[in-house]
C-alpha positions, 0 to 999 in steps of 0.5 A: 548835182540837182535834179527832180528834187534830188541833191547828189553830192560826190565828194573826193573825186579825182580830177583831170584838171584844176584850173590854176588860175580859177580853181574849177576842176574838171573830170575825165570822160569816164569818171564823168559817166560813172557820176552822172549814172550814180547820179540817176540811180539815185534819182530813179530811186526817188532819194532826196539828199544822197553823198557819195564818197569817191575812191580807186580800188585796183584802178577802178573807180568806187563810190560809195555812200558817206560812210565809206568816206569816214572809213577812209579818213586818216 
């Protein structure tokens, strides 16, 4: 995503959806909400490049900066 002079970059988020024939990938209500309010906060906090990772913890969803992703790796 890029807004005001930010890019927000959500890795590993899980989709609803994967288009077979196109590959474009769709996410549910809820996770789309969750993005796009990360998304902003990051945005209100003036941060110019922010990448998130994406993951489930007691079926929540959880994101969490890049490092968070590199812990997770196998």
């Amino acid at each position: 995503m890029e807004r005001e002079g930010s890019t927000i970059v959500f890795h590993r988020v899980p989709a609803a959806d994967v288009r077979e024939n196109c590959g474009e990938v769709h996410h549910s209500a809820n996770i789309t909400k969750v993005l796009l309010q990360q998304a902003e906060t990051s945005i209100a906090q003036g941060v110019e490049v922010d990448v998130r990772c994406a993951a489930f913890c007691s079926g929540s969803l959880i994101i969490d900066s890049e490092s968070f992703c590199r812990r997770q790796r196998p």
